[in-house]
Backbone as CSV, one residue per row, in Angstrom:
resi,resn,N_x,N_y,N_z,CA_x,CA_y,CA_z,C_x,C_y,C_z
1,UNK,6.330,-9.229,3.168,7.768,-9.156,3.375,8.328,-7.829,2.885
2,UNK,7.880,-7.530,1.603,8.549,-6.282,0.714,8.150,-4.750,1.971
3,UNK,6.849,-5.004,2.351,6.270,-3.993,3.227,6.800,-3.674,4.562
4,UNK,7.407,-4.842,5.331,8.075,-5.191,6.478,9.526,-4.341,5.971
5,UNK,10.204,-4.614,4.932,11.420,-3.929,4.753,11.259,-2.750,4.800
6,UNK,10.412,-2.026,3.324,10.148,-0.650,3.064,10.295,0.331,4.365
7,UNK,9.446,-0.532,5.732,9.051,-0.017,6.949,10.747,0.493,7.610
8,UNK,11.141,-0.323,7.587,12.623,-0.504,7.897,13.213,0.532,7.558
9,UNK,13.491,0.746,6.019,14.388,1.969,5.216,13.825,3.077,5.729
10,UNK,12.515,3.147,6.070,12.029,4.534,6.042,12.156,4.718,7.394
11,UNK,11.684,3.873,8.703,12.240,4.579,9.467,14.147,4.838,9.769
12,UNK,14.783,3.603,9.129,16.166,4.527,9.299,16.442,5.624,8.345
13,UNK,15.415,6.560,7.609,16.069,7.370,6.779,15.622,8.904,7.440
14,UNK,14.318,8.623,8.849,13.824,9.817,9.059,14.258,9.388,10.689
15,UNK,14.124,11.347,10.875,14.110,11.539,12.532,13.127,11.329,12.889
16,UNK,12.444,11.483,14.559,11.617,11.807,14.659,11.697,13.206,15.739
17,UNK,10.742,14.031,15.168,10.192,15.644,16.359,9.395,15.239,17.577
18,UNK,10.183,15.715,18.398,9.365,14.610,19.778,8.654,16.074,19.909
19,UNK,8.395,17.263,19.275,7.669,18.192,19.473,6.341,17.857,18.719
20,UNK,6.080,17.819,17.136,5.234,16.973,16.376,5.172,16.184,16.460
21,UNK,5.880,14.954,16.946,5.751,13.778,16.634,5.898,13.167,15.197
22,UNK,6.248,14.356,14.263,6.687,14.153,12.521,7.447,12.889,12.714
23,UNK,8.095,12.208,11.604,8.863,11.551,11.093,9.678,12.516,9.902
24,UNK,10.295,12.772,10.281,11.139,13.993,9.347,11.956,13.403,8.052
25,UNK,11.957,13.095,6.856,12.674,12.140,5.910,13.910,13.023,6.015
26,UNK,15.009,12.519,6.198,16.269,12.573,5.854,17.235,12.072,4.652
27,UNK,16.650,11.688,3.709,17.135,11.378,2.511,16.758,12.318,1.567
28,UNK,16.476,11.978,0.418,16.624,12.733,-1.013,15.665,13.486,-0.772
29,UNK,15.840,15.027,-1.097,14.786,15.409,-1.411,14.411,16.712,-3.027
30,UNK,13.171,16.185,-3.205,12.682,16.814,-4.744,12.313,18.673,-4.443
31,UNK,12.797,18.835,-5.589,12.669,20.646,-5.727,11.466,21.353,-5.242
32,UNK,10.516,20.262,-4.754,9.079,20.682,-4.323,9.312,21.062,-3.032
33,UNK,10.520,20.236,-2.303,10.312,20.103,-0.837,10.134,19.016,-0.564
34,UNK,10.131,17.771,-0.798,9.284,16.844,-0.431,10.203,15.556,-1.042
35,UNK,10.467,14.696,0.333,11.139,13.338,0.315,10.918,12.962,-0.964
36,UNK,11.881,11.707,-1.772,11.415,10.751,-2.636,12.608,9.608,-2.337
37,UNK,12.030,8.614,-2.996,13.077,7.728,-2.821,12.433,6.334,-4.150
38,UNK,13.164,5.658,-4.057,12.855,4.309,-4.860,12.338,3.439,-4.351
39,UNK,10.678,2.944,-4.941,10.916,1.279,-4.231,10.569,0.327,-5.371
40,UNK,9.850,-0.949,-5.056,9.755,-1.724,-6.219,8.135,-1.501,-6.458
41,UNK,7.713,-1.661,-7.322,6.309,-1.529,-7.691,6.113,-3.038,-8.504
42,UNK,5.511,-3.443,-7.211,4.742,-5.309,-7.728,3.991,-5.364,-8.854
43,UNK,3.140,-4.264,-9.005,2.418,-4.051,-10.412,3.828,-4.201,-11.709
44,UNK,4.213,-3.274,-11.582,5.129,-3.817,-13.114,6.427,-4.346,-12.855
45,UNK,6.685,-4.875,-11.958,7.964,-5.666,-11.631,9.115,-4.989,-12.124
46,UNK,8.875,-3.357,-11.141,10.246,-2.504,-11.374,9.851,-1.640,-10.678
47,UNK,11.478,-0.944,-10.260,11.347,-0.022,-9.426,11.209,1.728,-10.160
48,UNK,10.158,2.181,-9.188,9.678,3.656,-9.512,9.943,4.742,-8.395
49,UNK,10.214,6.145,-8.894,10.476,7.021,-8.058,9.080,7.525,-7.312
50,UNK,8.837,7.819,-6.129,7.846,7.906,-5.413,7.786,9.205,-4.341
51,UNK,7.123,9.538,-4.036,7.317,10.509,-2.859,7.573,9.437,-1.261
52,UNK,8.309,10.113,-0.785,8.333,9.615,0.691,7.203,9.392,1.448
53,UNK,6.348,10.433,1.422,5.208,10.140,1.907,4.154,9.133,1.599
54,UNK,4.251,9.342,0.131,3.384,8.309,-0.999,4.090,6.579,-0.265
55,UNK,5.616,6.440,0.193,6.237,4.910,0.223,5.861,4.778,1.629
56,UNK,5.712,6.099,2.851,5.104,5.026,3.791,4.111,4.951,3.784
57,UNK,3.105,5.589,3.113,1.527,5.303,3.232,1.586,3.604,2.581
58,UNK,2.242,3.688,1.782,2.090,2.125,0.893,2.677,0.933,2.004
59,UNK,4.034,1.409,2.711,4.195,0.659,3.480,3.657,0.450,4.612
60,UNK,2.600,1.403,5.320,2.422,0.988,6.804,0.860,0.989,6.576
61,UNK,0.154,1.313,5.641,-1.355,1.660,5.539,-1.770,0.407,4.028
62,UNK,-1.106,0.560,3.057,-1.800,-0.379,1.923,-1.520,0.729,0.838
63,UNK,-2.265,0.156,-0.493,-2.006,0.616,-1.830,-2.720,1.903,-1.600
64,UNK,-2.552,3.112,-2.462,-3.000,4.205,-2.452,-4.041,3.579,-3.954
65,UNK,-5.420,3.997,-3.658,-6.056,4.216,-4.615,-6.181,4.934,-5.763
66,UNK,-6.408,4.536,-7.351,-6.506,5.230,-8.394,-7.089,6.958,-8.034
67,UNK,-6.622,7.988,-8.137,-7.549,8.811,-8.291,-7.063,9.741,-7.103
68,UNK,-6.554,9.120,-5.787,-6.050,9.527,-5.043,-4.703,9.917,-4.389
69,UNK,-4.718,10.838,-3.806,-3.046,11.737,-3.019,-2.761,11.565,-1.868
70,UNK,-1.675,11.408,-1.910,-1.692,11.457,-0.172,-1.067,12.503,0.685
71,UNK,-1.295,12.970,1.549,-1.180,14.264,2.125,-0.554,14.277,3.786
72,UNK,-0.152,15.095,3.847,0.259,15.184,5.378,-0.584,16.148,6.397
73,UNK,-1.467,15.407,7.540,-2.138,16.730,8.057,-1.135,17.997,8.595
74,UNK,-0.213,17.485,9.256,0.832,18.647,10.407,1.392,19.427,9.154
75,UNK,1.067,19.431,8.063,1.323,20.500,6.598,3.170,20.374,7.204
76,UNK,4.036,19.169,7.529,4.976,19.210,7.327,5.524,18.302,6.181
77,UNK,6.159,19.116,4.650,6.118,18.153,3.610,7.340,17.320,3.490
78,UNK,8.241,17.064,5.054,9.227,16.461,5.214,8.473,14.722,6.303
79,UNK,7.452,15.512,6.604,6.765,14.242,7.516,6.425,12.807,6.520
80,UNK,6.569,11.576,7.571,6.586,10.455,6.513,5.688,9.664,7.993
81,UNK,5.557,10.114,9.155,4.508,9.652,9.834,2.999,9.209,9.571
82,UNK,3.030,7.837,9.610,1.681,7.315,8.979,0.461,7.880,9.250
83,UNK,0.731,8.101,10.739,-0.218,8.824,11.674,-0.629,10.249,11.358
84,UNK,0.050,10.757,11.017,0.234,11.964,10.206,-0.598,12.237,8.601
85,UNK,-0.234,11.042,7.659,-0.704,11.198,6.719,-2.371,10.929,6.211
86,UNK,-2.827,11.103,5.232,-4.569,11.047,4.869,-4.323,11.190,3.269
87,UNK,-5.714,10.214,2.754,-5.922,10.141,1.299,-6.937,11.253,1.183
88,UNK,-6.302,12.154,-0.420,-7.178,12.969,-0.558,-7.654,12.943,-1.818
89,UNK,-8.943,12.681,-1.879,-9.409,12.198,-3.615,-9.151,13.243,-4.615
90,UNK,-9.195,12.925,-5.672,-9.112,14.123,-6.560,-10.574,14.376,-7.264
């Protein structure tokens, strides 16, 4: 259910580039460049600040693994396209 919503916020918060095919985040963004936003984290039953990219990988793909990043191939750090994104170990 929580994942079904998340899906929701994020696509009403981004465009999409019918040139890339990006998902462009249109909400907050951190001094890096790069979306963030709030969601709830089931692990400690509270909400944490996250990267945009980091909330749809969680929402449309599953938990991001210990150890691992998540990345955007089209090197656009506004993209939140699932299709787009990849885990990169450390």
């Amino acid at each position: 259910m929580y994942r079904a919503k998340l899906q929701e916020q994020l696509r009403a918060r981004s465009t999409e580039n019918t040139d890339s095919g990006c998902w462009e985040w249109q909400g907050q963004v951190s001094n890096s460049g790069r979306g963030r936003l709030k969601i709830y984290d089931e692990a400690t039953d509270s909400n944490r600040t996250v990267s945009a990219e980091d909330a749809s990988y969680i929402a449309f793909m599953g938990g991001i693994p210990d150890g691992s990043l998540v990345r955007q191939r089209c090197g656009n750090r506004l993209c939140i396209n699932p299709e787009h994104l990849e885990l990169f170990g450390l």
